[in-house]
Backbone as numpy.savetxt, mean C-alpha at the origin, in Angstrom:
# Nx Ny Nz CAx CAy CAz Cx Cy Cz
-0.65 -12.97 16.70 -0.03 -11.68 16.60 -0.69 -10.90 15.45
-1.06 -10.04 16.16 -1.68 -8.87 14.81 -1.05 -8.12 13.97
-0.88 -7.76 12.65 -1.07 -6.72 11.89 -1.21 -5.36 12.07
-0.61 -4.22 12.46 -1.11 -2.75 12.14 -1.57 -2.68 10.98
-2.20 -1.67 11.04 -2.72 -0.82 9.73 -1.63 -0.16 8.89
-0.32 0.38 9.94 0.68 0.63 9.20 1.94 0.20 9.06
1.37 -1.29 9.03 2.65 -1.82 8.63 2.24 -2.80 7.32
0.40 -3.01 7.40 -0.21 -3.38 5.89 -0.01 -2.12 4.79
0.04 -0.92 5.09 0.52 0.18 4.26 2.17 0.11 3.99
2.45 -0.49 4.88 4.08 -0.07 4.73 4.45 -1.73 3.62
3.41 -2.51 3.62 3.57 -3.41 2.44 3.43 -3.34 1.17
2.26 -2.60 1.55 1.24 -2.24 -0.41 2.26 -0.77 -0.87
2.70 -0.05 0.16 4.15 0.80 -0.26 5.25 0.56 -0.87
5.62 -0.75 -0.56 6.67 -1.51 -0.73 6.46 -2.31 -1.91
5.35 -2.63 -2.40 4.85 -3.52 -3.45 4.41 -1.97 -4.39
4.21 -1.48 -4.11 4.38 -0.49 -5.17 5.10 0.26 -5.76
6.51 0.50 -4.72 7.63 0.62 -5.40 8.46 -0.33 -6.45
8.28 -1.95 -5.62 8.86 -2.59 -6.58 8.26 -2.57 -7.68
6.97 -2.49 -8.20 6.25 -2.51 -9.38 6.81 -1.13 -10.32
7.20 -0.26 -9.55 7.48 0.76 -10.16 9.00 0.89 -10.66
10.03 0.08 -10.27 10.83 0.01 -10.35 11.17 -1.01 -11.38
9.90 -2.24 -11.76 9.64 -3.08 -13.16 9.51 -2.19 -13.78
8.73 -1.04 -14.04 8.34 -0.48 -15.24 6.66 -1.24 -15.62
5.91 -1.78 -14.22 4.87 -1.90 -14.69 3.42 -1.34 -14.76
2.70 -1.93 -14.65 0.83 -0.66 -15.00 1.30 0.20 -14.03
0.88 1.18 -14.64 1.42 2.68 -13.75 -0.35 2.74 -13.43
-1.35 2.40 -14.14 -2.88 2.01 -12.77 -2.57 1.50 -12.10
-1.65 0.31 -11.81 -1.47 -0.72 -10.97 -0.93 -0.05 -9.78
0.14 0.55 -9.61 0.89 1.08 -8.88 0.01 2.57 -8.15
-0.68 2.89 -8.96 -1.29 3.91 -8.44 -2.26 3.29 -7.25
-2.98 2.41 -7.89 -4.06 1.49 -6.71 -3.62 1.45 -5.64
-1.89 0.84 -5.65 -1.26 0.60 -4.38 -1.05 1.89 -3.53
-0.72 2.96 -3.92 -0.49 4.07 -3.37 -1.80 4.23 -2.71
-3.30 4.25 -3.59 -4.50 4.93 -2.82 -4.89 4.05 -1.83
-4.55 2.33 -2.19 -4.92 1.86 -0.57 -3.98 2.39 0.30
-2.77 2.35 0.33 -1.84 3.05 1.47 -2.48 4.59 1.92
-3.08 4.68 1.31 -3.48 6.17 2.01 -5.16 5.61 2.38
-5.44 5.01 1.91 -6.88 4.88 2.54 -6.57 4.11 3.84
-5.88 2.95 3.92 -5.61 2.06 4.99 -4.94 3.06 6.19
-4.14 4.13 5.89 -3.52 4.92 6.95 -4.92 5.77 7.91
-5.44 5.86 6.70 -6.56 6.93 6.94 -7.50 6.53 7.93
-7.52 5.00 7.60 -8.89 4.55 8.86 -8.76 4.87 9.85
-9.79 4.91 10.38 -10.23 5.02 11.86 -9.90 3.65 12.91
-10.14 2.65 12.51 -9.82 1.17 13.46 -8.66 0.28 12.41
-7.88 -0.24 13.75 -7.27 -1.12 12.86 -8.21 -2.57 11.85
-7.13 -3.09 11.25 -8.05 -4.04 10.43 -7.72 -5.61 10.90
């Protein structure tokens, strides 16, 4: 069973809220946001 692309975004989303909700690296959390938008963005799933 495969993976979408947006449901690996709807993880690194989810892992970036909880990080944000620690109070931790606000780089860290940002990373997670730009793969969620890069991973949405592709063209083929992964």
């Amino acid at each position: 069973m495969a993976i979408s692309k947006i449901e690996i975004a709807a993880i690194f989303d989810q892992l970036a809220d909880l990080l944000e909700i620690k109070g931790k690296n606000p780089f860290k959390i940002i990373a997670y946001r730009n793969a969620v938008r890069t991973i949405k963005n592709m063209g083929t799933d992964l």
